[in-house]
N, C-alpha and C positions, 0 to 999 in steps of 0.2 A: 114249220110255218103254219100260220092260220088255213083255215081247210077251202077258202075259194081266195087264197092269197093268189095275184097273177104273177106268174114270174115273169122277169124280164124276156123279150124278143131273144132268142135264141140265133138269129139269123137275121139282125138288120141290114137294108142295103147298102150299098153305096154311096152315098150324094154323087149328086151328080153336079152338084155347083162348086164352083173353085174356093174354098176359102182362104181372105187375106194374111200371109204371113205372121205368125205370133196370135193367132186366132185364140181365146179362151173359150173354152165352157165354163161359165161361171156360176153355173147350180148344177150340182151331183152329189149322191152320196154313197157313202160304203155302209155296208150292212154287216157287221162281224167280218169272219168267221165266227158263228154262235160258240165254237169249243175254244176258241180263243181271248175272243172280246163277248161276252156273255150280253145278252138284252137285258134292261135295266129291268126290276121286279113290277114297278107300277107301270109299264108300258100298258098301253091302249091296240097296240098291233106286234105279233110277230111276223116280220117277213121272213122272205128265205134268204142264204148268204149273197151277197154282191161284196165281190174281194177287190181289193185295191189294185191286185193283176188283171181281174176283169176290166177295172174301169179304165185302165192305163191303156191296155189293148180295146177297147173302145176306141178311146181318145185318138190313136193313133190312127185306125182304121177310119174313121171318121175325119182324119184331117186337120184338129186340133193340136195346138201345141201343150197348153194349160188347162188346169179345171182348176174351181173354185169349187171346195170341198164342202158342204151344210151339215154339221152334225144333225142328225134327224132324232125326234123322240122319242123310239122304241131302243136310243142308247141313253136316257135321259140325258143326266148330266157328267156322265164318267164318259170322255172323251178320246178314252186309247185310242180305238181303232181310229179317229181321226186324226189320232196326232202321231198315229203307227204311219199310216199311207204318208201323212205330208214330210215325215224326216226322210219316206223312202222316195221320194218324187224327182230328188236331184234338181232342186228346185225349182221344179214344175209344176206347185201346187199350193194353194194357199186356203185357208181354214174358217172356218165360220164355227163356235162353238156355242154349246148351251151350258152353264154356268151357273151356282147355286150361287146361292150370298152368303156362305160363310169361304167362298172362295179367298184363297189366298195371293197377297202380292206375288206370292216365289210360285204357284203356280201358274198367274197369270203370264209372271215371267218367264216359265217355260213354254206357256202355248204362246207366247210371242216368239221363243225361237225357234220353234218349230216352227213356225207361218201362218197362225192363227190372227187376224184382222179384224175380227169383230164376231158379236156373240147374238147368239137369235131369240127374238123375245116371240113364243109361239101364241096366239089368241084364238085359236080355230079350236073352242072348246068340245068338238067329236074325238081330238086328238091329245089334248092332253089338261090336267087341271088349271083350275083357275091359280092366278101368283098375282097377290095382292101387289097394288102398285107401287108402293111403298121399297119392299123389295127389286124391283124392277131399276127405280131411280137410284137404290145403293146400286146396284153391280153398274148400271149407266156413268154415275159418277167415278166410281173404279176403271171403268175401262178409257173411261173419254183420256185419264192421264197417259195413256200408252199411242195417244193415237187411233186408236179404233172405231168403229163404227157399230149401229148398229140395225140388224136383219129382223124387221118382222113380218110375220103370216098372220092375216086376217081375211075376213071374207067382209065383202061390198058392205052389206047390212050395218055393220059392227065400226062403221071408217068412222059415221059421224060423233058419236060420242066418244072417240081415243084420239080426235082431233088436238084439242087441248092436251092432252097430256103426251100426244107424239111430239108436238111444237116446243114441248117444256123439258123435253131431253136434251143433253148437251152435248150432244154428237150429231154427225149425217148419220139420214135413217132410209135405208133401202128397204123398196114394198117387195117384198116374191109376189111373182105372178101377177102384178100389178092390180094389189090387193081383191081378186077373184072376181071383178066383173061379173055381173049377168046378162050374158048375150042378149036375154029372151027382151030383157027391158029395153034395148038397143044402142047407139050412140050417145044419146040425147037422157039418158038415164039421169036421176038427180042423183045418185050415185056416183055414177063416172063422171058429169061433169064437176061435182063436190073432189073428186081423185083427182081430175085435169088445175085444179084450182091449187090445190095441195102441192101438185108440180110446177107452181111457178114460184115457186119459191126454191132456191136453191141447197137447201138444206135436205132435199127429200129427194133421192133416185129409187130407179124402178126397173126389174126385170121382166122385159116382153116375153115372158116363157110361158108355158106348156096350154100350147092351143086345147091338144089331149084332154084336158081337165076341164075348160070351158064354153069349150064346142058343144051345141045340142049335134052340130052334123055329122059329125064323126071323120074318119079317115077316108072314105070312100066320096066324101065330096071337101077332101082335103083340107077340114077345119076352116071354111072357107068364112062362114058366119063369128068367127074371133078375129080373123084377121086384117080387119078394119082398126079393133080396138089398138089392136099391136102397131100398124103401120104409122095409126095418130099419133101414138106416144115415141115412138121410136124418130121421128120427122119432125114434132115437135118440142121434144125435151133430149135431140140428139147430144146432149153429151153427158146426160146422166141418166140414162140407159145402157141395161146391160141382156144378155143373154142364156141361157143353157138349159140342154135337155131333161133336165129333173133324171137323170137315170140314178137308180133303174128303177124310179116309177111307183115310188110306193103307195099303197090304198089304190089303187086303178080299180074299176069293178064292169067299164063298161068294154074296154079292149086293153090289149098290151101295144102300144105304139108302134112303130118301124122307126127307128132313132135319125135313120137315113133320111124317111121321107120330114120329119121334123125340120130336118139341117135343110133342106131344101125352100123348106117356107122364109129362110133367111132372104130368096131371091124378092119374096111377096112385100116384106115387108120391110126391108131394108133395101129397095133396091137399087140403088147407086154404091159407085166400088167408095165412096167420100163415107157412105149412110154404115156401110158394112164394117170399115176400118174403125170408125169410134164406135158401133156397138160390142164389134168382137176382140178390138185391139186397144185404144186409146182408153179408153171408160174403166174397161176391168184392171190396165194394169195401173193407171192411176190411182186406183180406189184399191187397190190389192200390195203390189211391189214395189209402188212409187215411196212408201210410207216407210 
């Protein structure tokens, strides 16, 4: 692994709040094993392994029933190991992949039956190249026949000019991390409310996830400064929002999270058992097992 790569928490706690029955985590991902499922050549990061047994006994310890798996870019677009964990999940698991365009029907046809739902279009250019867009709208148009959806990553700055060509996709399009706010600018940001805008339209859902990454305050005054953004989108576009811990975390540079105390900001910002059942229950598996 890279030489100030953070490995995941070694020892997360508990939660201590109840979660509602059929709960998903609906962002994670596996990392290799590198001797088995190799990291792709033009990666941008090597992490270290996070195995599909690690994440399962997370899941469990944590209290979750489901994850929703994100092939992440340091596997490019060779998706074993994702499609290794979701045959092994007993179907407890469902898939997010990344995708070239010379992909094929008979493959797309086996990551549909493994449990693959939709494919991740990444734009956060620290992490991987630019793919013209052209490209982007064959695999959209390929996938939208199956049903599928699609996952992208971008940061705040970057929302307003891929507005048009988000809108022009022919699928529902879910933000990760609800497209990476900047706390510093606040609620009233012309960004976030350009992002609030974009969610009233029913075509776009959004995961309230990883405080971790958008907190100036950090974990010792419990990400307290994002969790405004989360509770508004969560309250006001409760039913296409979704959840999960981003484990195990990859690129972190400023701490490694406690996954426990994560799960716990569920109380913050979802805090009615109506608020909690459609972000961790109703939303993922409509958008995930419904299909």
């Amino acid at each position: 692994m890279d030489p100030d790569w953070l490995p995941f928490h070694p020892n997360p706690s508990k939660p201590t709040i109840n979660l509602p029955k059929g709960a998903v985590d609906a962002h994670c991902h596996v990392f290799g094993p590198a001797n088995k499922f190799p990291f792709a050549p033009e990666r941008k990061y090597t992490p270290c392994d996070a195995s599909k047994e690690k994440l399962f006994k997370l899941r469990d310890f944590l209290g979750f029933e489901k994850n929703v798996i994100v092939q992440a870019s340091c596997h490019g677009t060779n998706n074993e190991a994702l499609e290794d964990t979701l045959l092994s999940s007993n179907d407890l698991a469902r898939g997010v992949a990344v995708v070239s365009p010379q992909v094929t029907k008979a493959d797309l046809n086996r990551l549909d039956e493994a449990g693959v739902r939709a494919v991740r279009f990444n734009f956060v250019k620290r992490l991987v190249d630019n793919t013209p867009r052209e490209i982007f709208q064959k695999i959209a148009k390929t996938i939208a026949d199956l049903g599928w959806h699609i996952v992208v990553y971008l940061e705040a700055q970057d929302l307003e000019e891929l507005i048009p060509f988000l809108k022009s996709l022919p699928t529902d399009i879910v933000f990760d991390h609800m497209a990476r706010p900047d706390v510093s600018k606040g609620l009233d940001s012309m960004e976030f409310n350009l992002f609030q805008e974009l969610m009233e339209n029913n075509k776009f859902w959004c995961k309230t996830s990883c405080p971790e990454r958008l907190s100036r305050e950090g974990p010792e005054q419990n990400y307290s400064d994002i969790l405004p953004f989360m509770r508004l989108l969560v309250e006001n576009y409760s039913d296409r929002v979704l959840w999960g811990t981003d484990w195990p975390h990859p690129n972190m540079k400023s701490h490694m999270p406690d996954d426990g105390q994560l799960v716990n900001i569920l109380d913050e910002i979802a805090p009615t058992e109506e608020l909690k059942v459609k972000l961790l229950v109703e939303n993922p598996t409509r958008l995930y097992w419904d299909h």
